[in-house]
C-alpha positions in Angstrom: -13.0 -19.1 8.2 -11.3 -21.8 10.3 -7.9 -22.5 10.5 -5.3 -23.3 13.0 -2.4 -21.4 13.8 1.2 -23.1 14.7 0.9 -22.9 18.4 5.1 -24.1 18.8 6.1 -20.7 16.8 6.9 -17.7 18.9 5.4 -14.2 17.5 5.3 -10.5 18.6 2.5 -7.8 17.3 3.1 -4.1 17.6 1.4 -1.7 16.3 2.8 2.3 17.0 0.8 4.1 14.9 -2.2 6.1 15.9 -5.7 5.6 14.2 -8.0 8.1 14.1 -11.2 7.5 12.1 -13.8 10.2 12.2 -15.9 12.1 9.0 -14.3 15.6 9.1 -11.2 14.5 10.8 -9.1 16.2 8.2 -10.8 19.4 9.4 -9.1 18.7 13.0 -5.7 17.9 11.9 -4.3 21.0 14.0 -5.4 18.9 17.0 -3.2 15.9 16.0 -0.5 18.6 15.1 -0.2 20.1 18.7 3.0 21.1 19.7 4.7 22.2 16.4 5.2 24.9 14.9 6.6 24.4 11.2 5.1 22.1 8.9 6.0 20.5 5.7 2.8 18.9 3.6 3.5 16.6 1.0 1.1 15.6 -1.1 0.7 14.9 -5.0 1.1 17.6 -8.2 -3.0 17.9 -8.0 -6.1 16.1 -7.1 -5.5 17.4 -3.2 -5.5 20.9 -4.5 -8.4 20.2 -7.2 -10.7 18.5 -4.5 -10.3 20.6 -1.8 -8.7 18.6 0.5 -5.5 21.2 0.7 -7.0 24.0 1.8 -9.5 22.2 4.1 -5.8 20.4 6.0 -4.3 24.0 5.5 -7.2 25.9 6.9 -7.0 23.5 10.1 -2.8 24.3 10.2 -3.7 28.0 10.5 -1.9 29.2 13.6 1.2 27.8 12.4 3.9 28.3 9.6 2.6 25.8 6.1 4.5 25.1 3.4 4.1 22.6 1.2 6.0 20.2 -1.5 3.3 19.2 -3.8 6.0 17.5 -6.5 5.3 13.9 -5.8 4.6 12.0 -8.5 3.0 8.3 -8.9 5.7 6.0 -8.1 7.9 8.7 -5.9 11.5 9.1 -7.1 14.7 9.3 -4.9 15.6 12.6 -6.5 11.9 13.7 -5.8 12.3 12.5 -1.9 15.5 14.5 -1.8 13.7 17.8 -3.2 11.6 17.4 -0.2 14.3 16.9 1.9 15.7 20.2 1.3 12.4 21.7 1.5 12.0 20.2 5.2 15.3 21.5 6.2 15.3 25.2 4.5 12.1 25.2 6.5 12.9 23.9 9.9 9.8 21.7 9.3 9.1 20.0 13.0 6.2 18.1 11.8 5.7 16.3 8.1 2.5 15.5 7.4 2.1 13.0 4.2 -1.4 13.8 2.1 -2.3 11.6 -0.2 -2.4 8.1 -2.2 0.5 5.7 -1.1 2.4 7.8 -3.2 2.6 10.6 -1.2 2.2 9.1 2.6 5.7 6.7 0.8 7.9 10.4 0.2 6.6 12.1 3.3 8.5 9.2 5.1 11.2 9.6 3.7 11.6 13.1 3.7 11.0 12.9 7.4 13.6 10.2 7.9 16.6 11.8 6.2 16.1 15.6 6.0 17.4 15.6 9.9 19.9 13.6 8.8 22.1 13.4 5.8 19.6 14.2 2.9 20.4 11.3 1.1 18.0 8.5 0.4 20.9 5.8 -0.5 23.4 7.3 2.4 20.1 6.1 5.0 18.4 3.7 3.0 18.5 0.0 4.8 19.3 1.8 8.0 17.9 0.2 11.3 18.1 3.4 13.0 19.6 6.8 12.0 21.9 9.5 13.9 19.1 11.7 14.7 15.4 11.0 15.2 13.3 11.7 11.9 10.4 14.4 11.7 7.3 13.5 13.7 5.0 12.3 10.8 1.5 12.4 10.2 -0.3 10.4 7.3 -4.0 11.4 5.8 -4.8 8.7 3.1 -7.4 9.9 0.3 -7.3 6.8 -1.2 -8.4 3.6 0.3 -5.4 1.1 -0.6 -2.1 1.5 0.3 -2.1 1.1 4.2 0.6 3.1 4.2 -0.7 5.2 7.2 -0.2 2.5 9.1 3.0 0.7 8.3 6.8 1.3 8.0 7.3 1.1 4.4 8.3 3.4 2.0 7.9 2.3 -1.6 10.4 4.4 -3.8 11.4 4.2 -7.6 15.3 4.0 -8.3 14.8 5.8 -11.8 18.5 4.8 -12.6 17.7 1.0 -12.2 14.1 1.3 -13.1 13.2 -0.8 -10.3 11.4 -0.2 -6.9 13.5 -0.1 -3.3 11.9 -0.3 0.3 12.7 2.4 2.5 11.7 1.7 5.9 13.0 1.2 9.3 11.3 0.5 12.7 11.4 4.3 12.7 9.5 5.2 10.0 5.7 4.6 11.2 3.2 7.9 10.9 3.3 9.3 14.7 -0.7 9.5 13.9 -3.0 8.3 10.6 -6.0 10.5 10.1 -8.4 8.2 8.6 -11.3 10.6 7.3 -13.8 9.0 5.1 -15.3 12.2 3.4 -12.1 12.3 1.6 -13.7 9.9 -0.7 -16.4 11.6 -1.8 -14.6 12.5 -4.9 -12.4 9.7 -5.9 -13.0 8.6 -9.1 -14.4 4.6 -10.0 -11.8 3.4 -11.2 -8.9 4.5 -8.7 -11.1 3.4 -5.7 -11.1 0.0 -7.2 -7.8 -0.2 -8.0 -6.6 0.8 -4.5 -9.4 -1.0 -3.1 -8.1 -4.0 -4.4 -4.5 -3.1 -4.1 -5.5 -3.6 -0.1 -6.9 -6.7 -0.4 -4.1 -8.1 -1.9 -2.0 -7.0 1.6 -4.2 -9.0 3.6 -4.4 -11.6 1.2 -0.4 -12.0 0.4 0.0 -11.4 4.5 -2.3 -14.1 5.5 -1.1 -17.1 3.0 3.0 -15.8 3.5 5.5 -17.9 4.9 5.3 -15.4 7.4 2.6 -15.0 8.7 1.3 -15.0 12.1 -1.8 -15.2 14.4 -2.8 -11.2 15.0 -1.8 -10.7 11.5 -3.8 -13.1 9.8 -7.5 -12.4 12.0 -6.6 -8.5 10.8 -6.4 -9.7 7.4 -9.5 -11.9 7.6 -11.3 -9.3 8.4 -9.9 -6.6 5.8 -10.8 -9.4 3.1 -13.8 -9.7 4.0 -14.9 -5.9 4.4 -13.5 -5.7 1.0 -14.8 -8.0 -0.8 -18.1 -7.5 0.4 -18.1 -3.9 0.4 -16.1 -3.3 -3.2 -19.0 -3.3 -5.3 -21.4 -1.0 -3.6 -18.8 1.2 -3.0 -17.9 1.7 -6.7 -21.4 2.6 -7.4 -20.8 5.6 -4.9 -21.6 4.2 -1.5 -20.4 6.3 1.1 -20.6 3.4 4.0 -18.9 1.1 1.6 -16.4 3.3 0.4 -15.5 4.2 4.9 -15.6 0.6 5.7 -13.1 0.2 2.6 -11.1 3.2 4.0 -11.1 1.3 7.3 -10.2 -2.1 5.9 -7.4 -0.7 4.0 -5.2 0.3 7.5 -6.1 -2.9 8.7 -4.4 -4.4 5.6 -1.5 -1.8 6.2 -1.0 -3.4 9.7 -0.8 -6.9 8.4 2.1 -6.1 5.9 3.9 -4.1 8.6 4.3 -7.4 10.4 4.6 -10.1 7.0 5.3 -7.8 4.3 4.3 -9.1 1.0 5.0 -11.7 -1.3 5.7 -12.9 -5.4 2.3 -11.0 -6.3 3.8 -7.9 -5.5 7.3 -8.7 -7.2 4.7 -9.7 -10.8 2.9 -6.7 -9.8 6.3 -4.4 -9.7 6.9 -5.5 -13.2 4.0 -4.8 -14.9 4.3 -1.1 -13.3 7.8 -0.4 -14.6 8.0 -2.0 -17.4 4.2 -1.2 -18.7 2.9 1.9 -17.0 0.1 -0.2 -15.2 -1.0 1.6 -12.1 0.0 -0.7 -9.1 -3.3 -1.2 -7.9 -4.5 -2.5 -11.1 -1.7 -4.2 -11.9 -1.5 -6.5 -8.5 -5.6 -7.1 -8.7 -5.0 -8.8 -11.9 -2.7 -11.2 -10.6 -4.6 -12.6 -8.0 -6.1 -15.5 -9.7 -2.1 -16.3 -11.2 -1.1 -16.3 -7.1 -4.7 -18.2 -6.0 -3.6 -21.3 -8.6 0.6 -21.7 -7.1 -1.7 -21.5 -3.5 -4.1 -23.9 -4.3 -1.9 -27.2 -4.0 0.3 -25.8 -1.2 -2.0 -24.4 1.6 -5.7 -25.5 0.4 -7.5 -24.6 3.8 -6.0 -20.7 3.6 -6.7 -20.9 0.1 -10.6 -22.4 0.8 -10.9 -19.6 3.9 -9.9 -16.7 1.2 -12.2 -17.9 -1.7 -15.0 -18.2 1.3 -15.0 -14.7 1.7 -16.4 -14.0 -2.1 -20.4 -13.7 -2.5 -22.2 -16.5 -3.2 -21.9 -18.3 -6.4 -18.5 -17.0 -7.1 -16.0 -18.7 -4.4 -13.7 -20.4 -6.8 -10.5 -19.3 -8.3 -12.5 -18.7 -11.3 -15.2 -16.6 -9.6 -12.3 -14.5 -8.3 -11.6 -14.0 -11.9 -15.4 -12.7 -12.8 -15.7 -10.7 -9.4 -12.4 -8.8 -10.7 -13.8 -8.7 -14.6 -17.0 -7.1 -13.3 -15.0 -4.2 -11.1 -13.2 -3.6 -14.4 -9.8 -5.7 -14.0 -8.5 -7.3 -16.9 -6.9 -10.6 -15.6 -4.9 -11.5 -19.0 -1.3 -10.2 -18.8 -1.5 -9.4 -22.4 -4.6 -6.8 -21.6 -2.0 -5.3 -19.8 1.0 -5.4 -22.4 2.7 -8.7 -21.2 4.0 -9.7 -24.4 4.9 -14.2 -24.5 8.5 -13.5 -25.6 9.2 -11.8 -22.3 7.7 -14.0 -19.8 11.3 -15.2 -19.1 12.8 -12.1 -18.3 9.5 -11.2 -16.0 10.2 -14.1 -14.0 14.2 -13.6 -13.5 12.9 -9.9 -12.4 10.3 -11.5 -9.6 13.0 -14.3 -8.4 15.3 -10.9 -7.8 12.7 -9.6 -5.4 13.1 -10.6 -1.7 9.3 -11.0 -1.3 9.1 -14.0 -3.4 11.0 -15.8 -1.3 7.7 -15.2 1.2 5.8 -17.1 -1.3 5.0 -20.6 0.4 5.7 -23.3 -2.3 8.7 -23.9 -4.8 8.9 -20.6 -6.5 11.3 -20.6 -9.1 11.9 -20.1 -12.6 10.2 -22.9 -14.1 7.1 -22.7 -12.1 6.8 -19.3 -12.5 7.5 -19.2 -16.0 4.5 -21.9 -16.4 1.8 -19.4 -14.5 2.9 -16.5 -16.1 1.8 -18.7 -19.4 -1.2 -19.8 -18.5 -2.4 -16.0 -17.6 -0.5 -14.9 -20.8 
């Protein structure tokens, strides 16, 4: 991968969150929880209880006070971050901890951010800072997608408006992310593709955005590649494969902490709220729609990305097969997409403020004209 970076644009990298990526280290979390006294665990309605993973985080808490909000759905509400909220305050939670897919690591941050505060997602949302300091957080992913560990961003669903808001702030980093890659053991094919995938598409969107910068985009060269090479294996139950993936997916977190994303995410939005596709899945199949608008804008990234693929495969259309073989459907009708709406899917991307990271012309026509041709 050879590229050169713009050497007359100023950038900053910071990076405040802790990793700490050991087998077991779930087992140790009362180590990373020194110094508190009352904690709040978020995590999902059930596959932390079912696989253990729970009582293993619970059993490590034991010399302190544990209770836990296990109410967060896929796709967290407001009203479901608010619950929490009130859970963290009726038990002077000093610590938060956030266990679980993107999902749950997305509520725990909020919960953190506005139970010392007003206990109102919308009175905090789009804050810089708030009146007082949110709950120390720590984040345990058991998924190996999201990067939310290591990142700001809190993906929430506005049920009212049916769409997805970012709650984040400079202030809502994990303290520490416990990166344990025997939390995998369990996780079922097709979700560790899917969130496999859902990572790749960070590092991808951060390295080709409008934004992007130097640190950045070698962090997401590198999460590409671990990926992409890794992926396969992993899904056939490779435990190395499935750590590196675990690893590659925080490095993918750190890249979108510093570019955020772009239109892939905004198609990718859509296809989750209006047809119930998981958002991993649902942004893997898109990657080939964002690899043709690339193509005839910035060639060299483009060329570096499809590099990355094993050999035989490294064109737009070997993208296409490598995702067909994991199991991703790249046809937006396999996923619902019906051709009378693609109008109304595109005036719902151009909404999105990430499209506008998209480097190109993105606007209605053009994006009406991909969303046609993967119809």
């Amino acid at each position: 991968m050879a590229y050169s970076i713009d050497t007359q644009t100023p950038f900053e990298f910071r990076s405040p969150v802790k990793l700490c990526f050991a087998a077991g280290a779930v087992d140790r979390v009362g180590e990373f929880a020194a110094g508190t006294e009352r904690v709040l665990v978020v995590t999902g309605r059930s596959s932390a209880r079912k696989s253990g993973l729970l009582d293993r985080a619970c059993a490590a808490l034991a010399d302190k006070k544990v209770t836990v909000f296990d109410q967060v759905e896929p796709n967290p509400s407001i009203e479901t971050c608010e619950r929490g909220a009130n859970l963290a305050v009726e038990a002077a939670a000093d610590l938060v901890i956030g266990l679980g897919g993107g999902s749950a690591m997305d509520a725990a941050k909020v919960i953190a951010a506005i139970a010392p505060n007003s206990g109102s997602f919308r009175t905090e949302y789009d804050k810089a800072s708030y009146a007082n300091p949110p709950i120390r957080l720590l984040a345990i992913p058991t998924t190996c997608g999201t990067g939310s560990e290591a990142n700001q961003y809190a993906i929430i669903t506005d049920t009212g408006a049916n769409d997805k808001v970012n709650f984040s702030s400079d202030h809502t980093y994990p303290a520490v992310a416990v990166l344990d890659p025997t939390v995998l053991d369990g996780i079922p094919r097709e979700i560790l593709v899917a969130t496999a995938i859902d990572a790749f598409t960070h590092a991808f969107e951060g390295f080709t955005s409008r934004r992007s910068q130097p640190v950045p985009s070698a962090l997401a060269a590198e999460a590409m590649g671990l990926i992409l090479h890794h992926l396969p294996r992993a899904a056939d139950g490779d435990r190395d494969g499935k750590a590196n993936l675990l690893y590659a997916s925080s490095l993918a977190g750190i890249v979108i902490a510093h570019t955020g994303t772009t239109m892939l995410h905004a198609l990718g939005y859509y296809l989750t709220l209006r047809h119930d596709v998981p958002h991993g899945k649902a942004n893997a199949a898109l990657i080939p729609l964002l690899l043709e608008h690339l193509e005839t804008v910035i060639p060299d990234k483009v060329r570096s990305v499809l590099d990355l693929l094993p050999e035989g495969g490294r064109s737009r259309g070997g993208f296409a097969e490598y995702l067909n073989r994991l199991g991703i459907e790249t046809a937006l009708r396999a996923h619902g997409v019906q051709s009378g709406e693609l109008d109304d899917y595109a005036d719902y991307v151009l909404t999105k403020s990430n499209a506008a990271a998209t480097v190109g012309t993105v606007d209605k026509r053009t994006l009406v004209a991909l969303l046609r041709k993967y119809a």
